[in-house]
C-alpha positions as CSV (number, residue, x, y, z in Angstrom):
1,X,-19.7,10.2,-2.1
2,X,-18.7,11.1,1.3
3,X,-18.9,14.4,2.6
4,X,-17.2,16.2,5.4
5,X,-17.2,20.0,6.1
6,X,-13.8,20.9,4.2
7,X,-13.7,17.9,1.7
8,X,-15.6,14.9,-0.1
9,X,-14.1,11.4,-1.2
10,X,-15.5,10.4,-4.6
11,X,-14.5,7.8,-6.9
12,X,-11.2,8.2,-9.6
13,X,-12.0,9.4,-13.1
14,X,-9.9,8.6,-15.9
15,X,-9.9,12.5,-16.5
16,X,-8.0,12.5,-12.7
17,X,-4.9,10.3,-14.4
18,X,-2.7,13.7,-15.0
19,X,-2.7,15.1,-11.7
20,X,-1.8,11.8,-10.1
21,X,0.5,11.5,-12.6
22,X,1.7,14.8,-11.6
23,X,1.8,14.2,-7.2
24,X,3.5,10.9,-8.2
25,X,6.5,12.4,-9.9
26,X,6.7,15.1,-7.4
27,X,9.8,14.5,-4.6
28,X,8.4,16.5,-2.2
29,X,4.7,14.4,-2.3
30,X,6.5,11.3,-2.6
31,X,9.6,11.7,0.1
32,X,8.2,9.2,2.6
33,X,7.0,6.9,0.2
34,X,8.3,3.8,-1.3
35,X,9.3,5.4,-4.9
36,X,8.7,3.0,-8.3
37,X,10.5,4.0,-11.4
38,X,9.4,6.5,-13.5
39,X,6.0,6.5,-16.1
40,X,5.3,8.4,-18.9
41,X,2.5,10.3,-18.6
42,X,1.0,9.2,-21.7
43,X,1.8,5.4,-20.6
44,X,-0.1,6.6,-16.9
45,X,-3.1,7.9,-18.5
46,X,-3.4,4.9,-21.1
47,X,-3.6,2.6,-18.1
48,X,-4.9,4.8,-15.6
49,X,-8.8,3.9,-17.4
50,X,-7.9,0.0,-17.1
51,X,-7.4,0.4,-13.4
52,X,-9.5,-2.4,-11.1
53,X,-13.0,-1.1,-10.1
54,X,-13.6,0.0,-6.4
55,X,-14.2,-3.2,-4.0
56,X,-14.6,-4.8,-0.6
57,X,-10.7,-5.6,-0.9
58,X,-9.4,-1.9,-2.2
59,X,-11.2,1.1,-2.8
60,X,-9.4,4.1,-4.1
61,X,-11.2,8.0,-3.3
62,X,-10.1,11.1,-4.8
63,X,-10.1,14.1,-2.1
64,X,-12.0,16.9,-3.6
65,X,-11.9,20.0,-1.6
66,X,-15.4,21.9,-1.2
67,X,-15.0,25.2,-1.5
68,X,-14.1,24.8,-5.2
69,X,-14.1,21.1,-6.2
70,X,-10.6,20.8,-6.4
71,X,-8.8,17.4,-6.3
72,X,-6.2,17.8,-4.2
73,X,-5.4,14.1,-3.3
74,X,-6.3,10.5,-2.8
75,X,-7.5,8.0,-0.5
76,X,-6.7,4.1,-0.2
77,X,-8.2,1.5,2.2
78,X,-6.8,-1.9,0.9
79,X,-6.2,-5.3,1.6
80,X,-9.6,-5.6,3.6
81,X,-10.4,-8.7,4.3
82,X,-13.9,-10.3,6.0
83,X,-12.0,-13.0,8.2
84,X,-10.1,-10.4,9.6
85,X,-12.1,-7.3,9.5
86,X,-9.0,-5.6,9.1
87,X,-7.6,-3.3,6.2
88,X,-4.5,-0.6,5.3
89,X,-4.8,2.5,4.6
90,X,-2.7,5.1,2.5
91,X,-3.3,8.4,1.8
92,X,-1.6,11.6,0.3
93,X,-2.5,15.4,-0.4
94,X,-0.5,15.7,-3.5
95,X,-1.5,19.7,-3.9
96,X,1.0,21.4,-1.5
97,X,-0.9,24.1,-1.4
98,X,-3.3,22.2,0.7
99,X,-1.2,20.7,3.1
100,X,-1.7,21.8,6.8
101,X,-5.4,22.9,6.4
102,X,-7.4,20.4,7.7
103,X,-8.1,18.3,3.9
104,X,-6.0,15.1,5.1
105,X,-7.5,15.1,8.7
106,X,-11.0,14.9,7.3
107,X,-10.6,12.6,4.7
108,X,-8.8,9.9,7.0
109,X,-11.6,10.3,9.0
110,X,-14.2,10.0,6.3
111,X,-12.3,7.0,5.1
112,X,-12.5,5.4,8.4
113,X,-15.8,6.0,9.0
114,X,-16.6,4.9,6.1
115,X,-14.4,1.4,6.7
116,X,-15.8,1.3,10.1
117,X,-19.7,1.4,8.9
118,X,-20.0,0.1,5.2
119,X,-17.4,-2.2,5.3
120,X,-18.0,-3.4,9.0
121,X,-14.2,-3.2,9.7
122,X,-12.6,-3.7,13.2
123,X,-9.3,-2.5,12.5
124,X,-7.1,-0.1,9.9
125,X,-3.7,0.0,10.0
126,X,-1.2,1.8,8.2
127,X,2.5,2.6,8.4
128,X,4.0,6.0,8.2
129,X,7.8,6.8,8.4
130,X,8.9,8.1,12.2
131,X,10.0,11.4,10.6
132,X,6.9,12.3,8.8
133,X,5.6,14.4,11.9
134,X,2.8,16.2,10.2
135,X,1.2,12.9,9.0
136,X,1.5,11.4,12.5
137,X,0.2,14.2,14.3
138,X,-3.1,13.7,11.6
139,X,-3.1,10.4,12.9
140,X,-3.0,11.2,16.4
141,X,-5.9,13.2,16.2
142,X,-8.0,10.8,14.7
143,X,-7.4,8.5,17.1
144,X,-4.5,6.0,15.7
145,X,-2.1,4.6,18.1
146,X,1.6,3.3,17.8
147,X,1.7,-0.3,17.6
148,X,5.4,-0.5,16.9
149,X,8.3,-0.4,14.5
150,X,10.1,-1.7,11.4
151,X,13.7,-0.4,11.5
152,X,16.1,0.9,9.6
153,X,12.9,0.3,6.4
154,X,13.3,3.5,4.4
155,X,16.6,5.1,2.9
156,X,16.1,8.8,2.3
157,X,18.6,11.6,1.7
158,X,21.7,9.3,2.7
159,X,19.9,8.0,6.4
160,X,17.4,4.5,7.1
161,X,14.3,5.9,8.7
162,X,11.7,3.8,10.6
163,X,8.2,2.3,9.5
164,X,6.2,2.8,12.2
165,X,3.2,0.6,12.6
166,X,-0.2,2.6,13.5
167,X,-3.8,1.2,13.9
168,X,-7.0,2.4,14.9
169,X,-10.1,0.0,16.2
170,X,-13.7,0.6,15.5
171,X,-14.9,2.8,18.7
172,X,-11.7,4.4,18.9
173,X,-12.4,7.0,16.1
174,X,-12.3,10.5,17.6
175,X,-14.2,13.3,16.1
């Protein structure tokens, strides 16, 4: 596990299946990202235990908050690869009770540290849409810098929105 001051990332649980079920069916935790079509809950927790096991190439963290052991969200670095020493990141508070104190800040920087040291990454990237202000503020204050932009790559409430294209390097991670 990996433990900050507010939160800690620990593996998935099968017994985790009906709250993600829950944040994925959820338009407000999902506005900025790309929507699938909708799964029964019964069909998400069935395959929720057959899901891949954590590795090199995609590890999946629940963030559990430490004051009462909550999960309140989840934590993706994927694609990693060795040649590269590059991977993407995702990440989502899906309790919007928790959103705007502190919980998503901490993970992405426990996720990163942890990509940075265990996985001897040099670079995470992700992409965030240019109206998501809160998650690009986050960020920001970890250190991630604008790399540049896919246009007109997300339709929401009748307008296109930007992708834009963020990265942080290993020594750029600020504290």
């Amino acid at each position: 596990m990996l433990t900050g001051d507010l939160v800690r990332l620990r593996p998935m649980e099968p017994s985790d299946a009906a709250a993600h079920h829950r944040w994925n069916h959820d338009p407000d935790v999902m506005q900025w990202f790309a929507h699938s079509y909708p799964v029964s809950r019964e069909r998400f927790v069935d395959e929720y235990a057959d899901r891949p096991k954590n590795s090199y190439e995609r590890t999946v963290l629940g963030i559990e908050t430490l004051a009462d052991d909550r999960l309140i969200g989840l934590v993706v670095l994927s694609g990693a690869e060795p040649e590269t020493g590059g991977a993407e990141l995702d990440i989502y508070i899906g309790e919007k009770d928790c959103w705007g104190n502190g919980y998503g800040t901490e993970a992405v920087r426990l996720i990163c540290r942890y990509g940075f040291d265990a996985l001897r990454l040099h670079r995470i990237e992700l992409w965030v849409a240019d109206e998501n202000a809160a998650a690009i503020r986050v960020y920001q204050k970890v250190g991630f810098v604008e790399e540049g932009r896919a246009r007109d790559t997300l339709r929401r409430n009748g307008r296109w929105h930007d992708m834009v294209l963020m990265s942080l390097l290993e020594g750029e991670l600020k504290d």
